[in-house]
N, C-alpha and C positions, 0 to 999 in steps of 0.2 A: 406435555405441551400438545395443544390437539393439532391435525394434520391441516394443514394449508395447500396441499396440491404443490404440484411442481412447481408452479412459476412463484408460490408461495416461499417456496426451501430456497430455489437460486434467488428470490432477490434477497431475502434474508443473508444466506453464503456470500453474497459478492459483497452486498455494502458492508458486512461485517468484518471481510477480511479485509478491503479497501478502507474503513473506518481502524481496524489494528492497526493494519500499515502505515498508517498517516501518524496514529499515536504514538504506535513505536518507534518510528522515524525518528519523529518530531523532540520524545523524552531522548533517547539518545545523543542525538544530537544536543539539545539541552545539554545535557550531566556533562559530555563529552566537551562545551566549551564552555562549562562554569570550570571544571577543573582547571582547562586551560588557562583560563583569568587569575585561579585562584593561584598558582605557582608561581603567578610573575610577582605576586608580593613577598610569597613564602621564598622564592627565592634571594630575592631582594634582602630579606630577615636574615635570612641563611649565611648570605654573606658578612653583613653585619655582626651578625651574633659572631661566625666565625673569624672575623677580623679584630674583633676586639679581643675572643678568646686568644686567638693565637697572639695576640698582642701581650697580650698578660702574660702565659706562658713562658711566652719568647724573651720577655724580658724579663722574668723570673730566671732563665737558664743564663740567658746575658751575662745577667748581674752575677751569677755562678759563675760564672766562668773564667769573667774577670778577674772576681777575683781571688781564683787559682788563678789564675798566670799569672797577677800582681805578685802574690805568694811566693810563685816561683822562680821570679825575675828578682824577687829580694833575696833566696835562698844561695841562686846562682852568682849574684853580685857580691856578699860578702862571707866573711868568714867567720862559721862559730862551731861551735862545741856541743854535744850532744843537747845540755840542761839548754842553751840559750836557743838552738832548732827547738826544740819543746816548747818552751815562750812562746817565740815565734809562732808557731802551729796554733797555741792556744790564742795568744791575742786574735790570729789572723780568722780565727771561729768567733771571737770576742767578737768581733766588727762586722761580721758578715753576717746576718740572722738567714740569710735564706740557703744557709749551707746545713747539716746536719751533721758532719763530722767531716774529719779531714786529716789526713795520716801521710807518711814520708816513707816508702818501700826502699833500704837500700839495696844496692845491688851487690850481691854476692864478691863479685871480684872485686871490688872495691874494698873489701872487709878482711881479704889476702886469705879468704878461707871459704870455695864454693859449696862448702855445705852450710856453713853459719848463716841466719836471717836474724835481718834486724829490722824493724820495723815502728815507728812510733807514731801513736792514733789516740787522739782525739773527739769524741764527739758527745751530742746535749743527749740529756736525761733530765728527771723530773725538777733534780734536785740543783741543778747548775750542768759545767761540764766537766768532764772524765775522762782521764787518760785509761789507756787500757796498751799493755804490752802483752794479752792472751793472742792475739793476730798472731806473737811471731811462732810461735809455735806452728803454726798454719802455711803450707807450702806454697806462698802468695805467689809465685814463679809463674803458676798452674793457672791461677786466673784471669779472665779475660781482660780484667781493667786493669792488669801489668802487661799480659802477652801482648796486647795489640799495637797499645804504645810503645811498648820498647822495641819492635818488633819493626814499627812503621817510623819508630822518633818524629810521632806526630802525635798531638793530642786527639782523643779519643772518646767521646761518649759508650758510656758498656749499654750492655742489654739489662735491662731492670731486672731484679735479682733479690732474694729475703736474705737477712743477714741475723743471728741472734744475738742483739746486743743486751746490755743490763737486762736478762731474761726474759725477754722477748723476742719474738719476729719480725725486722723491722722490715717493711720492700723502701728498696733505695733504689738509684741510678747513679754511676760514678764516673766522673769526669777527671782524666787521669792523661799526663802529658810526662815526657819524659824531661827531665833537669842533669846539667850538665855541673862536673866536679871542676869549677873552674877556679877554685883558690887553692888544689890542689894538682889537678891533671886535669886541664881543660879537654884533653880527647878522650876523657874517660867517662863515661855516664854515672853520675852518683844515684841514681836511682828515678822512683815511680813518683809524684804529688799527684795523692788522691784527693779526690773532694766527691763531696756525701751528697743529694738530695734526699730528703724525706718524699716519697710521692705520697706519702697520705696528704699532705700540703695541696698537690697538683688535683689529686682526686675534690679535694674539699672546694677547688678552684672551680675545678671543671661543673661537679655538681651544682654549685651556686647558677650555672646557668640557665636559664627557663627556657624550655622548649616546648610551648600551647601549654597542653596539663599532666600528659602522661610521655614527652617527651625528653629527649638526655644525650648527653655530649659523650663521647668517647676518646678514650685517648690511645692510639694503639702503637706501639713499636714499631723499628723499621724491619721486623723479619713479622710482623701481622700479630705479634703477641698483645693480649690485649692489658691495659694495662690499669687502665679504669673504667667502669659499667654498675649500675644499678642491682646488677648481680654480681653478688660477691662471690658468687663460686665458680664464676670466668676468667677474674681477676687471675693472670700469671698462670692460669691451667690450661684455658683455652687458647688457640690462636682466628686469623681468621680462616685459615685451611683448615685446621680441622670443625669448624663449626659448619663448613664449607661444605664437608663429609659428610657430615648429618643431616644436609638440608635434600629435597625430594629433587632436584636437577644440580649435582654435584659439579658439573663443567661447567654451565651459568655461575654458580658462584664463587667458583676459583678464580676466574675471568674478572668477575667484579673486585675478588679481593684483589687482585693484582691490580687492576683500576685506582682501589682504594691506594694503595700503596708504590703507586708510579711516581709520587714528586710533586704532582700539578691538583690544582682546582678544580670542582664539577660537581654533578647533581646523579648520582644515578638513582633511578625512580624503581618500583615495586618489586622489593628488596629483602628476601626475610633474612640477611646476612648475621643482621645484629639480634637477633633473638624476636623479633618483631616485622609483622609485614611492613615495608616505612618506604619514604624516601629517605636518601642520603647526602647528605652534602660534606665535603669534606675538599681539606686545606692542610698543607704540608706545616710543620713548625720549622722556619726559619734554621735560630741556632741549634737543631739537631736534625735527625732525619726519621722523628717522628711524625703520625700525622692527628689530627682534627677531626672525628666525623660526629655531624651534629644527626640526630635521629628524629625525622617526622612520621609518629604512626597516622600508617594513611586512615585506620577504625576511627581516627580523632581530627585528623586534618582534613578528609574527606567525609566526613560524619553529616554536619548540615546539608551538606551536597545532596551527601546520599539520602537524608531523613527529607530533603524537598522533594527529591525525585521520585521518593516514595508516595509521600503524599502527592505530589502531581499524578503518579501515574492509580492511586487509589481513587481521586476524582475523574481520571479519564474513564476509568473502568466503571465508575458511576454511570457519569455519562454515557459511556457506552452499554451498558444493563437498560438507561432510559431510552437509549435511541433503538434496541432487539426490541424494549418492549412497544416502542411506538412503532417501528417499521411491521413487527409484528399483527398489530391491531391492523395498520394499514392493508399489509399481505393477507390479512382474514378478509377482509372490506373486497377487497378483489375476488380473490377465492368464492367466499360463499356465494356468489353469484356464481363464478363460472362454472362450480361444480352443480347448482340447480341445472344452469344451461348444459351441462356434458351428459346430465340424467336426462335431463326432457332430450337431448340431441340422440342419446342411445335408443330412446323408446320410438322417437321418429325412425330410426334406423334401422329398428324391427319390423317397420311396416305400421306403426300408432300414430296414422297423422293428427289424430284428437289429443295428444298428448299436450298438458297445457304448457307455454313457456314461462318463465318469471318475470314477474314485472321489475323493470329498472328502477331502482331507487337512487340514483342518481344520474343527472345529464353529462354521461362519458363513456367512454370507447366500449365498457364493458353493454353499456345501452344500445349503442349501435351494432353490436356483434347480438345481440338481442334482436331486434330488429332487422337485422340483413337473416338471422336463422330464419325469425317468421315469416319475411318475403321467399327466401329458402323451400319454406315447407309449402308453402303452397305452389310458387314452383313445380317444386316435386312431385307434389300429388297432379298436378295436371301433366306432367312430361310423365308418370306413371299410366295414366288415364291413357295417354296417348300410347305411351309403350303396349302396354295391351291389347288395343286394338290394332295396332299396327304389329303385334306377335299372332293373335288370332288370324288376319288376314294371310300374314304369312305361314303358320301354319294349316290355311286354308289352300295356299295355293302348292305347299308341300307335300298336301295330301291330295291334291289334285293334279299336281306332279307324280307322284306316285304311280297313281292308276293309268297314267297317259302312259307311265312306263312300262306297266305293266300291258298295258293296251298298246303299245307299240312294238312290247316281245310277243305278244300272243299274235299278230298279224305274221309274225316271221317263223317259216318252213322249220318244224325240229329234225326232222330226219327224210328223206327220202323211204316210204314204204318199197317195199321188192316189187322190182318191173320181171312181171313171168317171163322167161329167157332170156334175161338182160342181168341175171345175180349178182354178176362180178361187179357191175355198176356203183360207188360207193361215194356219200357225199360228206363231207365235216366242214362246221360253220362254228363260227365262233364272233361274236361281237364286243364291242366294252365304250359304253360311250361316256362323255368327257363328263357330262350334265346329267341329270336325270333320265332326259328325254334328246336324241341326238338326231343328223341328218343322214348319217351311213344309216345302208338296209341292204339287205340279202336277199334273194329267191330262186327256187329252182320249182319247175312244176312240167309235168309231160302237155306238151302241145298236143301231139295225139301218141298212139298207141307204140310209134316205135322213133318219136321223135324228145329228147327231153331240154329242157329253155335254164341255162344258166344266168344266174342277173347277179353282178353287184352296184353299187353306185352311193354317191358322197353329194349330199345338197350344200350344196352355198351358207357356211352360217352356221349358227348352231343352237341348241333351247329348240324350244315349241315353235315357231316360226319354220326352221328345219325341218320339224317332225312332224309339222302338217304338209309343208311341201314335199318330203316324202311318202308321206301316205298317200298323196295325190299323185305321184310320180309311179310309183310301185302299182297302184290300181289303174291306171291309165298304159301300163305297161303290158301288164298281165289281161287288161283289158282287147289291147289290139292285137293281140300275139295270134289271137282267134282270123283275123282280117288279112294279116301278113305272110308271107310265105318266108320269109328272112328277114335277119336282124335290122339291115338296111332299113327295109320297108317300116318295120315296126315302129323305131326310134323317129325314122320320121315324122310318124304323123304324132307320136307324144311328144316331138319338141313345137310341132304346129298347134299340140293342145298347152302348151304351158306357156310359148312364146305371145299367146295371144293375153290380150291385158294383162300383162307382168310388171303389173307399177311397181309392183315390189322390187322388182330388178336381180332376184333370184335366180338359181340357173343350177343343175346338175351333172356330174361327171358320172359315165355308164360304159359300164362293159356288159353285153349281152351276148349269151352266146347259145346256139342252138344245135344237139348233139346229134348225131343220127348215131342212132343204137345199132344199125344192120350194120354201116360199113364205117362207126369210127371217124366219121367227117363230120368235125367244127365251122360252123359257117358261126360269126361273131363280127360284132360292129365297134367297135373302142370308140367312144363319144368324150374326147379329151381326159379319159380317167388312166391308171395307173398301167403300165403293161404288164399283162401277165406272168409268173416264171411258171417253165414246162420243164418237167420233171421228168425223162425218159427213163423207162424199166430198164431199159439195156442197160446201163451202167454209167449212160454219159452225166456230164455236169449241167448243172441246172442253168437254163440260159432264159433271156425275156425275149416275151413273143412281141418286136416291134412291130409298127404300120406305119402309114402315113397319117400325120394326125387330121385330128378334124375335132370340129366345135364341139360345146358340151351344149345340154338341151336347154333349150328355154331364153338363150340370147335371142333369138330371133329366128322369124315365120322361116318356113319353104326352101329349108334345106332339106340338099337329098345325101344320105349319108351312105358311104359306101358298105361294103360286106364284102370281108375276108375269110379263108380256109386252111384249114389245119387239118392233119390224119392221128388221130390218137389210135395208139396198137395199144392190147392188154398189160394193163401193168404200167401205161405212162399215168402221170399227174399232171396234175392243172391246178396252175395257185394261183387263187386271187385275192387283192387285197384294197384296202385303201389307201390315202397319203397318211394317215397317221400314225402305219407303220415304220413307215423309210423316214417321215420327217417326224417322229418322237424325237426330244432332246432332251440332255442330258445337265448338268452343272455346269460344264464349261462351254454350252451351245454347241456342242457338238448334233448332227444328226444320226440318225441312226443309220441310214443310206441302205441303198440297193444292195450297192458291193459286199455290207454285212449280212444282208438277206442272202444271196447268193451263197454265201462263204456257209453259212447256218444251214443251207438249207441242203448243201450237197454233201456235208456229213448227215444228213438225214434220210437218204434216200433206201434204207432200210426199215427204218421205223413205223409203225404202223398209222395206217389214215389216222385213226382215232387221238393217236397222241400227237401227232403232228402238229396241229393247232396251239396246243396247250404250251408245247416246247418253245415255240416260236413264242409266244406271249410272254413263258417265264424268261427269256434272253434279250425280250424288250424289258423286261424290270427293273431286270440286275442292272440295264445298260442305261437306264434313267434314274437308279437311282433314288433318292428323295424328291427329285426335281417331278411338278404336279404335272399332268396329264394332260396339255393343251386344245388336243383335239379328239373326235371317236376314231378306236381301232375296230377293222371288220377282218375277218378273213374267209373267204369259202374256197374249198379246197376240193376238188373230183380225179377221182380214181377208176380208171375205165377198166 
């Protein structure tokens, strides 16, 4: 089958399974109420057949039975002599044709001698009928069609039974009532009146009845023996517990025989009880307590059912072979477009916008998915067009970013060279800005020979804007330091040079501080930037060098900014920093704060200049975290 692409398989898959499930349904349902239909007549049948059977039957045992007790009601009412009981016996065979023989069991004590038996029997042969006195030899005491009667002094139908008469086998049932010695000892029982059935009679009756073509009547005992069947070699061997035994669910059908053999009327359906899958119908016989089961094989009464259902569901499966192969065709009709369009879409996708698309060969969805690709592709190649130049540019100005970077560390001081008699003097700077290019900067530079100019400071803002305002900031710094005698002075006139046309509205935070090398005096300006921490060699804790504040540069003309003093002895520090160390923050917005600068920094007060810086930076990392780097970190750090 050649491949249809996915959307090809599932509609295939669905309508297929959706097209079973309806078929299957649909024949199920069918079979499931033709049968039902079909039983309301087969029932109907069932009872009928079995109503007339047991009719026939019933009045075949009737007329039996009457007349033994007719028999017997003559026997008891008068008086005779052995030869005239024999008469008797025989005419009453003479007249009765649906008897088979018919015998007179006396009773032992009756005879004044309970070992003696006497017995005299009756019954047809080919030739006419036959006395036979071979019975008495026979301890009739012992069988059941005396014990039960004499037993109950009720009449009695026996359990069917082979007897061998005129040598043969014959199966009989005997119907057997006890008679009273009333012309001699009315309380004394004179014995047993047998009377004979032939059941081959019954069999021959039962068989006559038609049930469809390969069905049959059964006649079964009341302890389940079977008594008539189409198989002769169940007859009087089997019963229905033991067939019951040998069937695949032996408790199902002990259950049914018991069913069968409850007394009452009914139907139990799909049944192998009787040697055949069937239904059953079955019906008690009246005058005994045998019962009727009439047998429908379901292979024969369910046959046309089944032979329609076959054929319907051989033309469903037709139809449905016609409908895989139409939906099929259709699922191709789809497909081979989409798969042109999925090739021409991969080769666009490669960067082949010449890649040609297929032309729609019909006006439908697969045409306009055709048509919105090719609006698509040229799209594409112009947002491409575009993307390029606008990646050019930006890596035009990445790279011109760069070099400002680069161009904004080469302006800032690497190390202080050795001031001759000033060695001990020592400076560490460290930077990290947020952007490429940032607004912190650093500087330290000798004013003159024994004076040296510490500078840090944070411009307003941040990018290239910053980083030209700092350049201008730092050069205008460094510039007046030459004009100035203190930081005061200095700051002043660079916030009168930045304050002047500042449309930008930019402005800078500075701490300047200016050393005297002889006697260890800080004279320094704080212009609204960060307070210092002063780090004493004696041992104490590191504390910040506050002021009174004052403006940062560049809000506005012709301030005069104060200057303040400090004594550094050998061995103190001086830390300076920006805001972007105390206000880094973390994942939960936390700050980093002063108080943890503090706390870091006065277990550090051994540590050497050089690592100092680094330390501080790695315990701002740990302490942010993942969380990205908002603003530039500076630090410059002096060691007198």
């Amino acid at each position: 089958m050649p491949h249809w692409g996915g959307i090809g398989r599932r509609l295939l898959i669905v309508v297929m399974l959706c097209v079973t499930v309806v078929l299957s349904a649909s024949l199920g349902f069918y079979h499931h109420q033709a049968r039902q239909r079909l039983m309301r007549p087969v029932q109907a049948n069932a009872d009928h057949l079995s109503f007339a059977l047991v009719q026939r039957v019933g009045q075949f045992l009737v007329t039996a039975r009457r007349a033994t007790e007719t028999l017997a009601q003559a026997i008891e009412s008068g008086r005779f002599d052995e030869a005239e009981l024999e008469e008797l016996l025989r005419r009453s065979l003479l007249t009765s044709p649906e008897l088979f023989g018919v015998g007179l069991a006396l009773d032992p004590a009756g005879l004044g001698d309970a070992s003696q038996r006497s017995m005299m029997y009756f019954h047809r042969q080919a030739d006419g009928i036959r006395f036979t006195t071979e019975l008495d030899e026979d301890d009739y005491l012992v069988e059941d069609w005396y014990q039960i009667p004499y037993a109950l002094q009720e009449p009695e139908w026996s359990e069917p039974y082979y007897e061998d008469l005129a040598g043969r086998s014959q199966l009989i049932a005997t119907f057997s009532l006890p008679i009273a010695d009333t012309a001699h000892h009315p309380d004394r029982p004179l014995g047993i009146l047998a009377a004979d059935i032939d059941l081959d009679w019954l069999t021959r009756q039962v068989a006559k009845v038609a049930v469809l073509d390969t069905g049959f009547a059964v006649l079964i005992s009341r302890n389940g023996t079977i008594l008539t069947h189409p198989d002769a070699d169940l007859i009087m061997n089997e019963s229905l517990f033991s067939l019951a035994e040998l069937s695949e669910d032996p408790e199902l059908q002990r259950a049914q025989a018991h069913q069968l053999l409850s007394g009452g009327q009914g139907f139990i359906e799909h049944s192998p009880l009787l040697g055949v899958m069937a239904h059953i119908h079955y019906a008690p016989i009246a005058a005994s307590d045998w019962t009727l089961a009439i047998v429908f094989p379901e292979s024969e009464l369910f046959g046309d059912i089944d032979r329609l259902t076959l054929s319907a569901a051989g033309i469903g499966l037709i139809g449905l072979l016609v409908s895989l192969i139409a939906m099929a065709l259709v699922a191709r009709s789809i497909s081979r477009p989409l798969r042109a369009l999925v090739h021409s879409t991969g080769r666009i996708a490669q960067g082949d916008f010449e890649a040609p698309l297929p032309e729609p060969s019909h006006a439908d969805e697969v045409a306009d998915l055709t048509r919105s690709f090719a609006a698509m592709r040229i799209a594409l190649r112009r947002h491409l067009e575009q993307l390029q130049r606008a990646t050019a540019a930006r890596e035009r100005i990445e790279s011109e970013l760069a070099i400002a970077h680069d161009m904004q560390m080469s302006i800032l001081p690497k190390r202080l060279p050795p001031i001759p008699g000033h060695e001990g003097v020592r400076l560490e700077a460290r930077i990290l800005p947020a952007r490429e290019v940032g607004g912190d900067f650093y500087d330290f530079f000798l004013v003159d020979p024994n004076r040296l100019c510490l500078l840090i400071a944070d411009v307003s803002g941040k990018g290239v804007p910053a980083a030209l305002f700092m350049a201008m900031t730092k050069t205008l710094i460094k510039g007046s330091a030459r004009y100035g005698s203190d930081p005061g002075e200095i700051l002043s006139l660079v916030n009168d040079e930045l304050a002047a046309d500042n449309d930008s509205n930019m402005f800078v935070t500075v701490f300047c501080g200016i050393l005297d090398l002889e006697t260890g005096t800080l004279a320094y300006t704080n212009a609204g930037h960060n307070p210092p921490v002063l780090m004493r060699g004696a041992g104490e804790d590191p504390v910040l060098v506050r002021s009174a504040p004052q403006l940062m540069l560049g809000v506005m003309e012709g301030l005069t900014l104060r200057t303040d003093r400090l004594t550094l002895a050998p061995g103190d520090r001086l830390f300076l920093y920006t805001d972007g160390v105390t206000e880094a923050m973390n994942g939960r917005d936390e700050c980093y704060s002063e108080a943890r600068l503090l706390d870091l920094l006065s277990g550090l007060r051994t540590r050497p200049i050089d690592a100092l810086g680094g330390t501080v930076l790695e315990d701002i990392r740990d302490f942010v975290g993942e969380t990205p780097q908002s603003d530039d970190i500076t630090i410059l750090i002096c060691e007198c």
